[in-house]
C-alpha positions as a printed NumPy array, in Angstrom:
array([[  0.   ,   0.   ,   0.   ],
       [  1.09 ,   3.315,  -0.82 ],
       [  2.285,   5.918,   1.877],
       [  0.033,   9.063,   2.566],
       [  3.877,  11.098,   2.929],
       [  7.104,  10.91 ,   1.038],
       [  9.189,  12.149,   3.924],
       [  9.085,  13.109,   7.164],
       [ 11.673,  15.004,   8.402],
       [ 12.867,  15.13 ,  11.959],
       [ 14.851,  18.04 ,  13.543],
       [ 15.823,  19.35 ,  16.83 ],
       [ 14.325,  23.272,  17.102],
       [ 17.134,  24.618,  17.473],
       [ 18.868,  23.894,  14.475],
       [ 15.822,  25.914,  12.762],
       [ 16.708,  28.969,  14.642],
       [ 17.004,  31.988,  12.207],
       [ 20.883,  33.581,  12.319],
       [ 21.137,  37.331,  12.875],
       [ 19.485,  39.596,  10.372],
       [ 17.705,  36.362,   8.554],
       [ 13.609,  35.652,   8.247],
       [ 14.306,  31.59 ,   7.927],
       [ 15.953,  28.74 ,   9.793],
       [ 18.111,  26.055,   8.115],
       [ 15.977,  23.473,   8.444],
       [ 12.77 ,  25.872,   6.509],
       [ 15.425,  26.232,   3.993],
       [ 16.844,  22.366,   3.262],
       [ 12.52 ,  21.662,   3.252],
       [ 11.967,  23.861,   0.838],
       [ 14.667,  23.223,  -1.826],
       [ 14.035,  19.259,  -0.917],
       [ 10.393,  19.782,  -1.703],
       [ 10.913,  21.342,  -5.43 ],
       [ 13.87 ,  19.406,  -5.969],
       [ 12.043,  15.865,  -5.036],
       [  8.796,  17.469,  -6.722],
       [ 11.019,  17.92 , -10.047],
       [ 12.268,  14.043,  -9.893],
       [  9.03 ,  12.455,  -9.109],
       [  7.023,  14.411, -11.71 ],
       [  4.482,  15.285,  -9.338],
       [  4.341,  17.249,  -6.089],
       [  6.216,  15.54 ,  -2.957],
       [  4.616,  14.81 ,   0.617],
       [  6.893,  16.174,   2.844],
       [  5.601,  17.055,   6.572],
       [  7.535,  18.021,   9.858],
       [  6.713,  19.649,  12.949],
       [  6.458,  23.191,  13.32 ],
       [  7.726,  23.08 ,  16.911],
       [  6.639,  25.883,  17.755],
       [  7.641,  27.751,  21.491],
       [  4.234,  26.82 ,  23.218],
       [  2.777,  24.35 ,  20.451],
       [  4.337,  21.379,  21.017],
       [  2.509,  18.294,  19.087],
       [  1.527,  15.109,  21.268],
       [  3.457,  12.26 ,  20.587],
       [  0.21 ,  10.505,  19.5  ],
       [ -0.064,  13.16 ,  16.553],
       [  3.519,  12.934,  15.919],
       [  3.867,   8.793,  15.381],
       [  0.365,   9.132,  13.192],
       [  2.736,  11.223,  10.485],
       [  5.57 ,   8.972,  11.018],
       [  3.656,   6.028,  10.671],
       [  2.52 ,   7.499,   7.256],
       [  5.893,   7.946,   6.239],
       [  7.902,   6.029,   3.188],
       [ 11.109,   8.177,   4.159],
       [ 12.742,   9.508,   7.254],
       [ 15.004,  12.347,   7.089],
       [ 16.909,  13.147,  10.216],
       [ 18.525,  15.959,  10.476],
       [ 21.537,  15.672,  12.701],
       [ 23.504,  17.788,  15.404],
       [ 24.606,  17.813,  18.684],
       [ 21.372,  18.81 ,  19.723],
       [ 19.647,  15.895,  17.945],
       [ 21.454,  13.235,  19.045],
       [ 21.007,  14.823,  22.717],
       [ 16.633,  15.634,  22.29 ],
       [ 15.198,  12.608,  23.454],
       [ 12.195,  13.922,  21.44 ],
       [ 14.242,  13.586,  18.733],
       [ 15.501,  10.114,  18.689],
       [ 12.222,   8.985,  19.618],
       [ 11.125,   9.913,  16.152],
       [ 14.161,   7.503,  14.708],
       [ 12.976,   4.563,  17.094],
       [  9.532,   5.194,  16.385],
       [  9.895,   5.492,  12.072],
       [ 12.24 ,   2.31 ,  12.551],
       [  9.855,   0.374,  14.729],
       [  6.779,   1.254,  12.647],
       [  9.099,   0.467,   9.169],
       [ 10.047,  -3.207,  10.777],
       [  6.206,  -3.608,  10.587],
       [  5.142,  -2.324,   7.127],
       [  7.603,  -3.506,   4.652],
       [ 11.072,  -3.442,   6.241],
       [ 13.77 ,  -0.376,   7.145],
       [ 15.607,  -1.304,   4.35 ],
       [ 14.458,  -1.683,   0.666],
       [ 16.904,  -3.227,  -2.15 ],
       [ 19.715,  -2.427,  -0.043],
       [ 18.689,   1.172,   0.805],
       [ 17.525,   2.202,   4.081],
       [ 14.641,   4.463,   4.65 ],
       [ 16.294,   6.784,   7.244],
       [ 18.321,   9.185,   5.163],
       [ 21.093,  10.673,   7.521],
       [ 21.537,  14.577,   6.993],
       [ 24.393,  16.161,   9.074],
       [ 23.878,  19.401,   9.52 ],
       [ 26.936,  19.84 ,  12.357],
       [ 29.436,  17.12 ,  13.242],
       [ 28.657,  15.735,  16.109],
       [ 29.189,  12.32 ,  18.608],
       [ 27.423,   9.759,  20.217],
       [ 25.214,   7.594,  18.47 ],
       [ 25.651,   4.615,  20.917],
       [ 21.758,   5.383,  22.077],
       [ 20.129,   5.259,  18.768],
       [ 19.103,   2.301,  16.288],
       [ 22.035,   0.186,  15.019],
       [ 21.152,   1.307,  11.809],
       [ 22.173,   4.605,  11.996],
       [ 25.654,   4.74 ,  12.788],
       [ 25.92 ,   2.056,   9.799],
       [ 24.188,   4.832,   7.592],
       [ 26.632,   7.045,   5.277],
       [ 25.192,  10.322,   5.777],
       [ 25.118,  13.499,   3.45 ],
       [ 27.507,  15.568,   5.027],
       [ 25.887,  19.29 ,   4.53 ],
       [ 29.068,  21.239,   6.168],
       [ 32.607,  22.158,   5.193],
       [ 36.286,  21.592,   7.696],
       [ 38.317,  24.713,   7.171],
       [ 42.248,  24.474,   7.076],
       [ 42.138,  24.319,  10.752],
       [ 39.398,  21.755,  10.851],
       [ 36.619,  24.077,  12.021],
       [ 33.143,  22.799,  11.218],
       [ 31.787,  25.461,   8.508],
       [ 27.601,  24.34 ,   7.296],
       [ 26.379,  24.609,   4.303],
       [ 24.054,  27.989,   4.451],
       [ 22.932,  29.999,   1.735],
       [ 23.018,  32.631,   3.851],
       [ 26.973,  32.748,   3.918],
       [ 27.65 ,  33.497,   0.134],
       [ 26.948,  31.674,  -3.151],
       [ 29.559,  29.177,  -3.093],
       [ 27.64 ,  27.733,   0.134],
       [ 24.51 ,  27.779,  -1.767],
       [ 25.468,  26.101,  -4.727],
       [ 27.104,  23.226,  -2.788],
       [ 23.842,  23.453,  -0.478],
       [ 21.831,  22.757,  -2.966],
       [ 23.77 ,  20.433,  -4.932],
       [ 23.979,  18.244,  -1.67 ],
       [ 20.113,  18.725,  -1.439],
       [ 19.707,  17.886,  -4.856],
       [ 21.294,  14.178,  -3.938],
       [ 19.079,  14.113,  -1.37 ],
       [ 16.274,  14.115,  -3.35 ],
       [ 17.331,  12.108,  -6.037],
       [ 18.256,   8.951,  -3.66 ],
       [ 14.771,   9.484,  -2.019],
       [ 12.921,   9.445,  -5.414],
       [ 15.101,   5.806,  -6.001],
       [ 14.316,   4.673,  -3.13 ],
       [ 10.68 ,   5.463,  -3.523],
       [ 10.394,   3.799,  -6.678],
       [ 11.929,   0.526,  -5.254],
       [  9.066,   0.736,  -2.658],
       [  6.433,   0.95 ,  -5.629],
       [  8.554,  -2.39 ,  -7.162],
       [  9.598,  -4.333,  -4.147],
       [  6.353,  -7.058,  -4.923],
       [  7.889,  -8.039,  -7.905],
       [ 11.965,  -8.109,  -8.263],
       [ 13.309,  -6.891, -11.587],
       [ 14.467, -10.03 , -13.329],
       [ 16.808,  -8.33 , -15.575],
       [ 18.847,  -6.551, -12.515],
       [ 21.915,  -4.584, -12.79 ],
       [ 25.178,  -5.271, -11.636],
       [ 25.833,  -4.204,  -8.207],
       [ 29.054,  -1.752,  -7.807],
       [ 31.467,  -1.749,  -5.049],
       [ 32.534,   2.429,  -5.292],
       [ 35.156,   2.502,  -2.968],
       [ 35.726,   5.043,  -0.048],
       [ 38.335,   7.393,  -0.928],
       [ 40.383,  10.442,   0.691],
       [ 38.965,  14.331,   0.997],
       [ 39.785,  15.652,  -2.211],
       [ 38.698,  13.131,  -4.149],
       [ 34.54 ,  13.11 ,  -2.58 ],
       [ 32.624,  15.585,  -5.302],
       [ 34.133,  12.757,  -7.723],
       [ 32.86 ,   9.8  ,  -5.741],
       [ 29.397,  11.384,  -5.414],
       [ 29.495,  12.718,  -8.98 ],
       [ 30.358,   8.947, -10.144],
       [ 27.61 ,   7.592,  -7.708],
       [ 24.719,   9.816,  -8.875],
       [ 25.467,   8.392, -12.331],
       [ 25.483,   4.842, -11.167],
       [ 22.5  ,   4.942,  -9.335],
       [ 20.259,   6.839, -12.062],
       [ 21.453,   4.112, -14.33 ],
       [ 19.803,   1.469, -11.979],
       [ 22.979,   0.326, -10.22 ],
       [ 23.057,  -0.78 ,  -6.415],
       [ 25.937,   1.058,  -5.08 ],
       [ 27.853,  -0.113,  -2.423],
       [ 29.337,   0.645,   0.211],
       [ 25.956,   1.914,   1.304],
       [ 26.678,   2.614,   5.21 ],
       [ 29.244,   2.925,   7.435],
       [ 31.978,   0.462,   7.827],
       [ 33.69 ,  -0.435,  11.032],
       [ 36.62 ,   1.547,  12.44 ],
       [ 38.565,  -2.042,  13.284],
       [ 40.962,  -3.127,  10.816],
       [ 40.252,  -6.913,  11.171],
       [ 36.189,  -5.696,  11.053],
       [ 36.856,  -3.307,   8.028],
       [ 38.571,  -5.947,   5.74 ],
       [ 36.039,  -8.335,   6.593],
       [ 33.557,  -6.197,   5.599],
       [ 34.864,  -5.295,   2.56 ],
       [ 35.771,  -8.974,   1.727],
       [ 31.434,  -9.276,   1.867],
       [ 30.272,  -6.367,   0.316],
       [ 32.809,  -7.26 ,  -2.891],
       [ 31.035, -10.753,  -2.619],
       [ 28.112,  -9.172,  -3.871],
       [ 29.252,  -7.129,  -6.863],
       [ 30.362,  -7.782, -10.153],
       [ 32.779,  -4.17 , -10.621],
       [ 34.574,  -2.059,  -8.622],
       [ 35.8  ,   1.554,  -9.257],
       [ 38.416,   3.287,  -7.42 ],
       [ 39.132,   7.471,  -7.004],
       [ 42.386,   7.987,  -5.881],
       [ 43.913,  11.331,  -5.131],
       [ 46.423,  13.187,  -3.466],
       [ 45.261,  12.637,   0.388],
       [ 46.082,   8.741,   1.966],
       [ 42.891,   8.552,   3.368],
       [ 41.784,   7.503,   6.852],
       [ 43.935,   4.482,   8.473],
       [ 41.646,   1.764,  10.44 ],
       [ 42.437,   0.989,  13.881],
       [ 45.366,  -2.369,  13.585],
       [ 48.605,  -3.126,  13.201],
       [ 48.68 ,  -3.121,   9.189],
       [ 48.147,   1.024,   9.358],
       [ 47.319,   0.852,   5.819],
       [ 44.786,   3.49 ,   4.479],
       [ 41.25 ,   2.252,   3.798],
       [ 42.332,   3.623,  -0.066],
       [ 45.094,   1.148,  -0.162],
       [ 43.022,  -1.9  ,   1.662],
       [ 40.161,  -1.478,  -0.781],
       [ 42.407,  -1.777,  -3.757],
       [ 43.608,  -5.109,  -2.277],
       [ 41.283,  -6.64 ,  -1.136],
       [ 39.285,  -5.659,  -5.284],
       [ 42.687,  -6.891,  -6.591],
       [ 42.134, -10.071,  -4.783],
       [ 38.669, -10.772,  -5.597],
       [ 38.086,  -9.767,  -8.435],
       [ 41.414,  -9.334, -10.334],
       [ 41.111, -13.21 , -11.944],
       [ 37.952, -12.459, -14.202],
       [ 39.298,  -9.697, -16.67 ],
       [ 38.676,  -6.034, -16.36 ],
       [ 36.03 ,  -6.187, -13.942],
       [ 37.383,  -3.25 , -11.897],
       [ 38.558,   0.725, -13.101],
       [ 41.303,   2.3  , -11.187],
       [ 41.331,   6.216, -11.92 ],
       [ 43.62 ,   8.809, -11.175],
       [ 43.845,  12.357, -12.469],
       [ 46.772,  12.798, -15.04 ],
       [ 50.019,  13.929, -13.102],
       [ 49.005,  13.072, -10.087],
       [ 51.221,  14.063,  -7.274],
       [ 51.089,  13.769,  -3.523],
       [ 53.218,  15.225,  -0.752],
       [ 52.471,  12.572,   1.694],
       [ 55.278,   9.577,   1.041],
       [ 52.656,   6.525,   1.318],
       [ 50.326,   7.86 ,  -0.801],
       [ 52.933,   8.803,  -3.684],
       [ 54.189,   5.364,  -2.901],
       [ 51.06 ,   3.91 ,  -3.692],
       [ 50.678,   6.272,  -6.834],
       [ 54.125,   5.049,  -8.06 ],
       [ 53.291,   1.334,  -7.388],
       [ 50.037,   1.894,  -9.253],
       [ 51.318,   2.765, -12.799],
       [ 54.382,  -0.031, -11.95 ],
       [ 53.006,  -2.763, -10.355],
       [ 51.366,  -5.021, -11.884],
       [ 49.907,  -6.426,  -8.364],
       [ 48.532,  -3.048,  -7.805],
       [ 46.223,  -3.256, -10.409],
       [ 45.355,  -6.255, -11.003],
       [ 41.934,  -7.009, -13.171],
       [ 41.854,  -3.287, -13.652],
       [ 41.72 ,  -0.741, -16.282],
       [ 43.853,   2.479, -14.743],
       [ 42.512,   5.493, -16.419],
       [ 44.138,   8.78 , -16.045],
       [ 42.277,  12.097, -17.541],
       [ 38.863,  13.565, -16.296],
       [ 35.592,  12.74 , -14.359],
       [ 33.521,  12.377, -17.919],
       [ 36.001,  10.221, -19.116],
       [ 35.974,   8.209, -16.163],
       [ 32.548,   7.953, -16.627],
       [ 32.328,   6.993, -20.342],
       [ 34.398,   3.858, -19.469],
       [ 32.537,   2.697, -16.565],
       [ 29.284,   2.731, -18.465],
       [ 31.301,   1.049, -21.476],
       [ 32.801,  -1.791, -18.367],
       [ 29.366,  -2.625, -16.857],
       [ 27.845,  -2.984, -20.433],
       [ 30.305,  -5.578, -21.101],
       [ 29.88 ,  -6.926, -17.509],
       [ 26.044,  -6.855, -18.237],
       [ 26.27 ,  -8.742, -21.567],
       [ 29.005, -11.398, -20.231],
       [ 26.152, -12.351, -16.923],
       [ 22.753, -12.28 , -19.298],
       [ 21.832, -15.746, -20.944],
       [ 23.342, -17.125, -24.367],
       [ 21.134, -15.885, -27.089],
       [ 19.601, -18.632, -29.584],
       [ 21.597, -19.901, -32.099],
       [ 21.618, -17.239, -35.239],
       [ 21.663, -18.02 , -38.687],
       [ 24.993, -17.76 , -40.533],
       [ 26.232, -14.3  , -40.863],
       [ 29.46 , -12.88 , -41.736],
       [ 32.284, -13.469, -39.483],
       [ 34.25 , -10.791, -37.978],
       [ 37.855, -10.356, -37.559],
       [ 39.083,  -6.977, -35.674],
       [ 42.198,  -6.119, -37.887],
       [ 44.359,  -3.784, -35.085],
       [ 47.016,  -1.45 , -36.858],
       [ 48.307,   1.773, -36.697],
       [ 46.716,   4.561, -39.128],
       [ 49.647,   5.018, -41.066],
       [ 49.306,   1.672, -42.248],
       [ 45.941,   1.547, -43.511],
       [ 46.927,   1.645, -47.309],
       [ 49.621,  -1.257, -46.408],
       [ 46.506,  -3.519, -45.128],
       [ 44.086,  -3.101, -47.713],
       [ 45.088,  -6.558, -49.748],
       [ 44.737,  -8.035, -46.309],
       [ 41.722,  -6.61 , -45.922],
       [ 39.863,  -7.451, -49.487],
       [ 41.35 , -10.922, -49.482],
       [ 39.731, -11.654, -45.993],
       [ 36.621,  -9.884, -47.614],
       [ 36.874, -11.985, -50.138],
       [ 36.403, -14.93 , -48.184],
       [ 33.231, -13.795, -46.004],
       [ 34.78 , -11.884, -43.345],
       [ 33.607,  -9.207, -41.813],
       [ 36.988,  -6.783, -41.14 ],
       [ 36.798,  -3.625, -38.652],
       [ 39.339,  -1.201, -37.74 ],
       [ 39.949,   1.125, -35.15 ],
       [ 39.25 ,   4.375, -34.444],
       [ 42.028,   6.94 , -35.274],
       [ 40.45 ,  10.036, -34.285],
       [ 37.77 ,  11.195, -31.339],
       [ 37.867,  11.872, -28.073],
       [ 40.03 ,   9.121, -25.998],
       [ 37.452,   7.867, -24.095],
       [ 35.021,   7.143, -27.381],
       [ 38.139,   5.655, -28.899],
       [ 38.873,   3.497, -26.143],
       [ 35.073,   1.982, -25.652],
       [ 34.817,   1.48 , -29.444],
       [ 38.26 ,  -0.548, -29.466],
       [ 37.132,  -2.798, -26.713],
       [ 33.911,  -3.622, -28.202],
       [ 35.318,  -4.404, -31.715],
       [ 37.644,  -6.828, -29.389],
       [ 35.345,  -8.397, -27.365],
       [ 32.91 ,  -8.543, -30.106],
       [ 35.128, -10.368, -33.004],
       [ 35.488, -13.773, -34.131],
       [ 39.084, -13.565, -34.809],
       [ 41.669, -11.027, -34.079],
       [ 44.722,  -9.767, -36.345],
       [ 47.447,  -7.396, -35.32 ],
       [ 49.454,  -5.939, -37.775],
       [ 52.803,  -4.525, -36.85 ],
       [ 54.1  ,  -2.391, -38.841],
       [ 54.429,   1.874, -38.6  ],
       [ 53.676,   1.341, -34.601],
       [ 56.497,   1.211, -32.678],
       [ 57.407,  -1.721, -29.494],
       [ 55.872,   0.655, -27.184],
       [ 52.495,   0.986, -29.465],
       [ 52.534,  -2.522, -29.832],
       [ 52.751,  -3.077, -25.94 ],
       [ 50.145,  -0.672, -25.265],
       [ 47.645,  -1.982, -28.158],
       [ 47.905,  -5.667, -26.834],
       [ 47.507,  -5.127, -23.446],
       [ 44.253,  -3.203, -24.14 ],
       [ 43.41 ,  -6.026, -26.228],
       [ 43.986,  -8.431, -23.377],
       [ 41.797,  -6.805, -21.02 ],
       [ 38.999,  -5.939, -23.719],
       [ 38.897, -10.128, -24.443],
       [ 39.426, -11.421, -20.773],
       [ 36.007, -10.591, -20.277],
       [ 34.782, -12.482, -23.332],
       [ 36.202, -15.402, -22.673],
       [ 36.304, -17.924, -26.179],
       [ 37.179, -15.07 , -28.841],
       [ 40.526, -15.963, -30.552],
       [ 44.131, -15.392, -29.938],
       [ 45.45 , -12.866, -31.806],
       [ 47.777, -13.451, -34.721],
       [ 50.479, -10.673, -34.709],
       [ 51.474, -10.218, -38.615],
       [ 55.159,  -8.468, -39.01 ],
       [ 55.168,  -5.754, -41.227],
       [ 57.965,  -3.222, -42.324],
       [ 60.072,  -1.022, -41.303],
       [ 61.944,  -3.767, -39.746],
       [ 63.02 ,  -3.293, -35.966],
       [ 64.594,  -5.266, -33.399],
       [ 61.72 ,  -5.594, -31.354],
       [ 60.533,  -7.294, -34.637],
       [ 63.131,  -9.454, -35.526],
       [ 62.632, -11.224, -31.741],
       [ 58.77 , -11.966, -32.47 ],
       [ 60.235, -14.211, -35.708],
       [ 63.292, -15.646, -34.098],
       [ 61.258, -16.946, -31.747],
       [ 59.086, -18.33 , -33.948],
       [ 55.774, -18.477, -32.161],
       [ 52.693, -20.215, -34.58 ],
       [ 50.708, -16.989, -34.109],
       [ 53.418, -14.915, -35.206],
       [ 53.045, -14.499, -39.515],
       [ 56.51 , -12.933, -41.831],
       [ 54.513, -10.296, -43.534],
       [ 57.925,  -8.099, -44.403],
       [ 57.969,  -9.047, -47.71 ],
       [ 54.448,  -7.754, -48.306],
       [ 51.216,  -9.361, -48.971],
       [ 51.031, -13.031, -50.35 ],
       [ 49.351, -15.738, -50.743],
       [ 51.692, -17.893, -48.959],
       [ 51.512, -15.095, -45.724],
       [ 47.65 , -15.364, -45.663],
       [ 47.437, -19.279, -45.63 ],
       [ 49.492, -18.67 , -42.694],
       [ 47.275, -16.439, -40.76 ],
       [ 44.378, -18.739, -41.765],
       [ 46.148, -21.768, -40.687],
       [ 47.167, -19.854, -37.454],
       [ 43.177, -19.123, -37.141],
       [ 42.295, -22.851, -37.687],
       [ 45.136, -23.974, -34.752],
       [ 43.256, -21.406, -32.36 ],
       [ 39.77 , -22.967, -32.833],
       [ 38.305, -20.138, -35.304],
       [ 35.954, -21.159, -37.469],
       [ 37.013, -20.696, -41.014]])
């Protein structure tokens, strides 16, 4: 049955007090952009309701549990004052107590007490469980010396822009969550991947919740979705289940280390995420992104040490794709990973009827006129022969290479203009692009001119997939990449 309010939000009065010279409290503020903001998402206008408390009007509890009970969504609004009221967390106890009863707290994942913090503030030991496992949406600023600034319009328009973009997040998490309310009967059989977004330090947050927005408006669950423990041994254990459950992981990293858990490793939670991703998930092809912005330095030692061992060890990154370059390319490739991920967990299709085969011929542009009788002789025997893109934006290049990869029947790179550092680059993408297809073809590697050292190594060694294409095209060169096709298991 459907709820008679969206939200209820719960405050302590005096977080609503007005500041000097102002007509309206915080809290009149945050319900007033939440209202048009979660009005905008919804397409219709949203229920929100919370006490006046007035000086002298106080409702009766009676009154007050009524509107919770007709609640979908709590939003608590915390303080030091909040946490204090026992008003106040009577309203948690009583929306969680009355949610145990009509449907559950939490929904797909997502609990139905959303955590705003207006001020920092301590001890949640005498409220639900659930809330100090809760995130939060952290509506105030630390200066340089770690004073507490909030997030008022009322203190100039770079506060109100990031007021409202936090409010805006808000909303759209609460419109999610109320459409997996409408939905919970019936379970969407065709789910999406779940995402492990890993915590990161300070400076790189506006990316995280930039990145989750976008994952979670594309249907993702996004986890982690509370608070993990403060215990090393607890932390890792947690993160060892929550990975359990998803199918990709992406990791921010930036210039800060990032909080250290209580234990003798003293390893940042940064660092133990990537590890514990690398572990799980590192055997099953790029199933993980690791970004970084481009020229990314860091005065603290461990966290430039990490940097360095990022780009350099291969451990490091492990089952990952490390992307350098900015937020929208970042999230180009993720969408272009969790299609991939998508297609690899949805069911075989039905057996087609014959259509052309594909081979994804990978060379350099300034060979293109070199690999045209390659290309018409292949043609010429039913293929179906794509190239890559040589111009565009990285990031479009990039997703249209690893599809051509992951989508051919047989692979052919042709070494020729590209020098050994090309060539390493191009194959390793290639790797990753195929590890998550597995069954598409080894590729043949076809040794072109200008001859190089590099070059003369490949045919010294004289590997079956490796074809002597310096004298040009022949016939005697192509029976050898067909016969190297036929070896791998392609279908000819």
């Amino acid at each position: 049955m459907e709820n008679e309010l969206d939200v209820f939000i719960s405050y302590a009065h005096i977080d609503n007090a007005p500041l000097p010279g102002t007509a309206e409290g915080w809290v009149s503020v945050f319900e007033k952009a939440l209202q048009q903001l979660l009005s905008r998402f919804k397409g219709s206008t949203a229920r929100i309701w919370r006490d006046p408390k007035l000086d002298g009007n106080e409702l009766l509890w009676p009154e007050i549990e009524a509107r919770i009970a007709a609640a979908a969504v709590l939003v608590s609004v915390f303080s030091p004052r909040y946490v204090s009221s026992r008003s106040c967390t009577e309203e948690i106890e009583g929306f969680c107590r009355l949610a145990d009863r009509q449907g559950g707290l939490v929904v797909d994942n997502s609990a139905r007490l959303f955590k705003v913090i207006k001020t920092p503030f301590e001890g949640e030991r005498n409220l639900p469980p659930v809330v100090g496992q809760l995130l939060g949406y952290q509506f105030f600023r630390l200066d340089a010396e770690e004073t507490p600034q909030e997030l008022d319009p009322q203190f100039g328009q770079d506060a109100r822009e990031e007021f409202l973009r936090k409010v805006n997040k808000v909303a759209w998490d609460i419109k999610r969550l109320l459409d997996r309310l409408k939905q919970s009967s019936t379970r969407d059989a065709d789910a999406k991947p779940v995402v492990y977004l890993a915590e990161c330090s300070r400076d790189c947050r506006d990316a995280r919740e930039s990145i989750e927005m976008e994952l979670k408006r594309l249907g993702h669950v996004v986890l982690p979705d509370r608070q993990l423990p403060t215990d090393e041994a607890d932390y890792l254990a947690a993160v060892n289940g929550l990975l359990e459950r998803c199918a990709f992981s992406i990791h921010l990293i930036g210039s800060g280390y990032g909080l250290i858990p209580d234990g003798s490793g003293q390893k940042s939670v940064v660092v133990l995420q990537n590890e514990r991703a690398a572990a799980k998930l590192g055997g099953g092809g790029i199933r993980r992104v690791i970004w970084l912005p481009a020229s990314l330095r860091s005065d603290q030692p461990l966290q430039q040490a990490f940097i360095d061992a990022l780009h350099n060890d291969a451990q490091a990154q492990a089952g990952a794709d490390l992307l350098t370059g900015d937020i929208e390319a970042l999230k180009t490739a993720v969408r272009a990973h969790l299609k991939r991920v998508e297609q690899r967990s949805a069911p075989p299709p039905a057996a087609a009827t014959a259509g052309p085969r594909k081979v994804f011929l990978i060379c350099e542009a300034r060979d293109r006129p070199a690999v045209v009788p390659i290309f018409k002789a292949l043609r010429s025997r039913g293929w179906e022969v794509v190239l890559p893109l040589f111009t565009g934006e990285a990031a479009q290049v990039r997703e249209a290479f690893q599809e051509q990869a992951a989508s051919a029947n047989a692979v052919f790179f042709y070494y020729g203009a590209g020098d050994e550092a090309w060539k390493y680059y191009q194959l390793n993408e290639l790797h990753k692009a195929r590890a998550s297809q597995p069954g598409t073809a080894t590729e043949v590697v076809w040794v072109a001119p200008p001859e190089t050292d590099d070059k003369a190594m490949l045919l010294m060694v004289g590997d079956g997939n490796v074809i002597d294409g310096q004298g040009g095209f022949s016939d005697t060169a192509l029976e050898a990449l067909l016969g190297a096709w036929r070896t791998a298991g392609v279908a000819l």
